[in-house]
C-alpha positions in Angstrom: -17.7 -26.4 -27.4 -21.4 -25.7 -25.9 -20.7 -27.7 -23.3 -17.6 -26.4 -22.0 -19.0 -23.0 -22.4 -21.6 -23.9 -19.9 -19.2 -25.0 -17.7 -17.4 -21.8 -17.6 -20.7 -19.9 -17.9 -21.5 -22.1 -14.6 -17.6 -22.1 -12.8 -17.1 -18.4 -13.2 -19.2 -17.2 -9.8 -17.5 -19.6 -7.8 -13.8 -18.9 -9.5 -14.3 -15.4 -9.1 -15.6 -15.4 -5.6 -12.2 -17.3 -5.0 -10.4 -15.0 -6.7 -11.9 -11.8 -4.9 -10.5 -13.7 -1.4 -7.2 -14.3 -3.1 -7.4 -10.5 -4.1 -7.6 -9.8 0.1 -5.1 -11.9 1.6 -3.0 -10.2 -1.7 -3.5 -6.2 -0.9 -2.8 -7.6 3.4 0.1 -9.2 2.9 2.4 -6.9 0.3 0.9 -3.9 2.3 2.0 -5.1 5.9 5.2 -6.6 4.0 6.1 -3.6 2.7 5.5 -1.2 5.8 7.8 -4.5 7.9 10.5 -4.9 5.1 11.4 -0.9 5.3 11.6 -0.8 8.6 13.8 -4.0 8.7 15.9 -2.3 5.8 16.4 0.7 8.0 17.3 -1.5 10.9 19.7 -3.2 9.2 21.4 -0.1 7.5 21.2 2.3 10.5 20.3 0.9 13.6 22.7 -0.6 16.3 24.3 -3.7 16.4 21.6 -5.4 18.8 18.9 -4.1 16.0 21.0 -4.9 12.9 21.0 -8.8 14.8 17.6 -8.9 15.3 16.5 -7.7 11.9 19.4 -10.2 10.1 17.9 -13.1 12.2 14.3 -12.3 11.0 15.3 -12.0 7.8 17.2 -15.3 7.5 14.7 -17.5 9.5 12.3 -16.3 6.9 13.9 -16.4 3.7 15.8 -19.9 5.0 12.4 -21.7 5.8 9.5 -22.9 3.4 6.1 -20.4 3.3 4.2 -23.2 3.2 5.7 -24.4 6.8 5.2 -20.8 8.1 1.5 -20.7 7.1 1.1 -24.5 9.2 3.1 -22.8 11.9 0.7 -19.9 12.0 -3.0 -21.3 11.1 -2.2 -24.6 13.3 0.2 -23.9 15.8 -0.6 -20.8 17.1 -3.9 -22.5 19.0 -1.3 -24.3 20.8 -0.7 -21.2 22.8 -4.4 -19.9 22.7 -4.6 -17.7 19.4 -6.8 -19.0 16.8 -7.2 -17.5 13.1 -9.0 -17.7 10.4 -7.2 -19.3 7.3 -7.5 -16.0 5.4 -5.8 -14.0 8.6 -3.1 -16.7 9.0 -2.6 -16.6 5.4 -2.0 -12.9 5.1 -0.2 -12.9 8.3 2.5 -15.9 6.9 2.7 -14.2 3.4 3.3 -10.7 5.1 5.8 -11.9 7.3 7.8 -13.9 4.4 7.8 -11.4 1.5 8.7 -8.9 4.6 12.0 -10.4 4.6 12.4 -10.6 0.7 11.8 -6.9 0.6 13.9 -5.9 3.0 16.9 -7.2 0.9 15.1 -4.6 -2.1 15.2 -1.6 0.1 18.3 -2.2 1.6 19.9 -2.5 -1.9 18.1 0.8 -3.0 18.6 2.6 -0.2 22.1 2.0 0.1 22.7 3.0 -3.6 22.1 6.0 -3.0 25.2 8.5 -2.6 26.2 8.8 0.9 26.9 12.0 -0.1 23.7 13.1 0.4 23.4 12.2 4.5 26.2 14.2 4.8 24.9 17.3 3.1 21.8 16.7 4.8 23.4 17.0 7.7 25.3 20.0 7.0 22.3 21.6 6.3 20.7 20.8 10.0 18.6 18.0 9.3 18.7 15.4 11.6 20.1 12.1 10.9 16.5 10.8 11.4 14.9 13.9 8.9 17.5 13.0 5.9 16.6 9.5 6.3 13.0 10.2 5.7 12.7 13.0 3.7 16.4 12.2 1.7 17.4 9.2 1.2 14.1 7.5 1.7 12.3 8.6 -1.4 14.9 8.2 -3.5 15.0 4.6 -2.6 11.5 4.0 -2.9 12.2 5.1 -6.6 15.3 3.0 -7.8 13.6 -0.2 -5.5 10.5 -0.1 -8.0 11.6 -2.8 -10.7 12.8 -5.4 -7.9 9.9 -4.7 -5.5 7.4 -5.1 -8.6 8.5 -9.2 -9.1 7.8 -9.7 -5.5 4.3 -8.0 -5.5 3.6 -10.3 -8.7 5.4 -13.3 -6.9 3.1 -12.5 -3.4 -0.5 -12.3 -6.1 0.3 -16.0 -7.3 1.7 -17.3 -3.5 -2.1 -16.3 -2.3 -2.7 -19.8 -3.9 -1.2 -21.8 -1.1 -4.2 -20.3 1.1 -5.7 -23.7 0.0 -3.7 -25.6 2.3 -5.7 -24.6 5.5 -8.9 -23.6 4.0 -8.7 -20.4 2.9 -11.5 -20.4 -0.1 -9.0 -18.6 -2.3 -9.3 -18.7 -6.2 -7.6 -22.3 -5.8 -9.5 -23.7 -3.2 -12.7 -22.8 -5.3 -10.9 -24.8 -8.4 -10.3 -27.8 -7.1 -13.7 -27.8 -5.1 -15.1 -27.7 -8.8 -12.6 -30.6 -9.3 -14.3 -32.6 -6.7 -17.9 -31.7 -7.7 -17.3 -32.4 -11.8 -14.2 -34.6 -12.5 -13.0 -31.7 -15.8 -9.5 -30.9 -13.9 -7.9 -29.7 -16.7 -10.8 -27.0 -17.6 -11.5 -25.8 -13.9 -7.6 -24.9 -13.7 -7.0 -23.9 -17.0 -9.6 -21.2 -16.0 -8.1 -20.3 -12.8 -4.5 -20.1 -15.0 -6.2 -17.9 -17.1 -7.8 -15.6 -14.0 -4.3 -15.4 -13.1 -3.0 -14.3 -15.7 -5.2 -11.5 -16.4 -4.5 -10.4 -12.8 -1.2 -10.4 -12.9 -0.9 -8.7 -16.4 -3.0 -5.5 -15.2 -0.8 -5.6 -12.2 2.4 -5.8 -14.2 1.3 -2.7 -16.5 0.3 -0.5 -13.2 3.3 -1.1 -11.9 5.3 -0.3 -15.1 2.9 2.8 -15.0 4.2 3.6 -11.6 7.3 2.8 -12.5 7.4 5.3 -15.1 5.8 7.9 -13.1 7.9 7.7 -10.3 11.7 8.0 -12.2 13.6 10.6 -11.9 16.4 11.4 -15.0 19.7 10.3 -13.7 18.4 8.5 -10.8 18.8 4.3 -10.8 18.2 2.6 -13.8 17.9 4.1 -17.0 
């Protein structure tokens, strides 16, 4: 029992600094995914045919191909044609780009829930089409798309651990570098199991906080 205590009194530095890294490539990606994945919902509910194409294309190339492939394509193709990235940057680029295309299919089913009713009244009023998009229907969407979107930010927090496969020291990276160093497998990533878990369980209460906050009586979901 000493001993393994030790070990985690002497893995924790390097498991957290992992984990901080993780943490980054996390808050990039589901940021930029989210900003990309409304805009693609919007696209694909109210733009034009040539816009609805291009955001259905994206959405499918994404969703239809590995993340794993995406991240090789990124972190070693891309200095084919001159741009090179760190592994943390292609990471959070891959990662944005893919859950992107997952939320888009959230928003879209959110935002389309709500009662088309309400464009037209908007409308009536004066409001633009553009205005009762983004003061309208928008919110309301943001609100009923909370449960779905939450998996996906949870989903995104445990996907930072492919960063390993191009060098990103990410909470994984650092485990198995223990790995190396010690030959005690089964502790180092029981620890990092354990890290994420923690994580993702005060992530999964702040959202159901948010959740909470952000409902409206009558609206989505009861």
């Amino acid at each position: 029992m000493a001993n393994f205590i030790e070990f985690v009194v002497d893995s924790l530095p390097n498991l957290l600094r992992g984990t901080l890294i993780g943490l980054k490539i996390w808050i990039i990606c589901i940021s930029s995914g989210t900003i990309l994945g409304i805009l693609l919902a919007l696209g694909r509910i109210y733009g034009n045919k040539v816009i609805y194409a291009l955001c259905t294309i994206y959405i499918e190339l994404f969703r239809g191909t590995p993340l794993l492939v995406q991240i090789f394509v990124i972190y070693l193709g891309l200095p084919d044609i001159g741009i090179v990235l760190t592994p943390v940057l292609s990471v959070s680029i891959a990662i944005g780009l893919n859950t992107a295309a997952y939320q888009a299919e959230y928003f879209r089913g959110a935002i389309q829930s709500v009662k088309g009713g309400q464009m037209l009244a908007a409308r009536a009023i004066g409001m633009s089409k553009f205005k009762a998009i983004i003061y309208i229907i928008l919110p309301q969407g943001l609100r009923i798309v909370i449960p779905q979107w939450s998996n996906e930010v949870i989903l995104e927090l445990k996907m930072t651990s492919l960063g390993f496969a191009v060098g990103a020291t990410e909470l994984m990276a650092e485990a198995k570098a223990i790995g190396f160093k010690t030959f005690r497998y089964t502790e180092v990533f029981m620890l990092a199991a354990f890290i994420y878990l923690v994580i993702v369980a005060l992530v999964s209460t702040l959202l159901k906080i948010l959740e909470g906050k952000a409902r409206i009586p009558g609206l989505g979901s009861p």
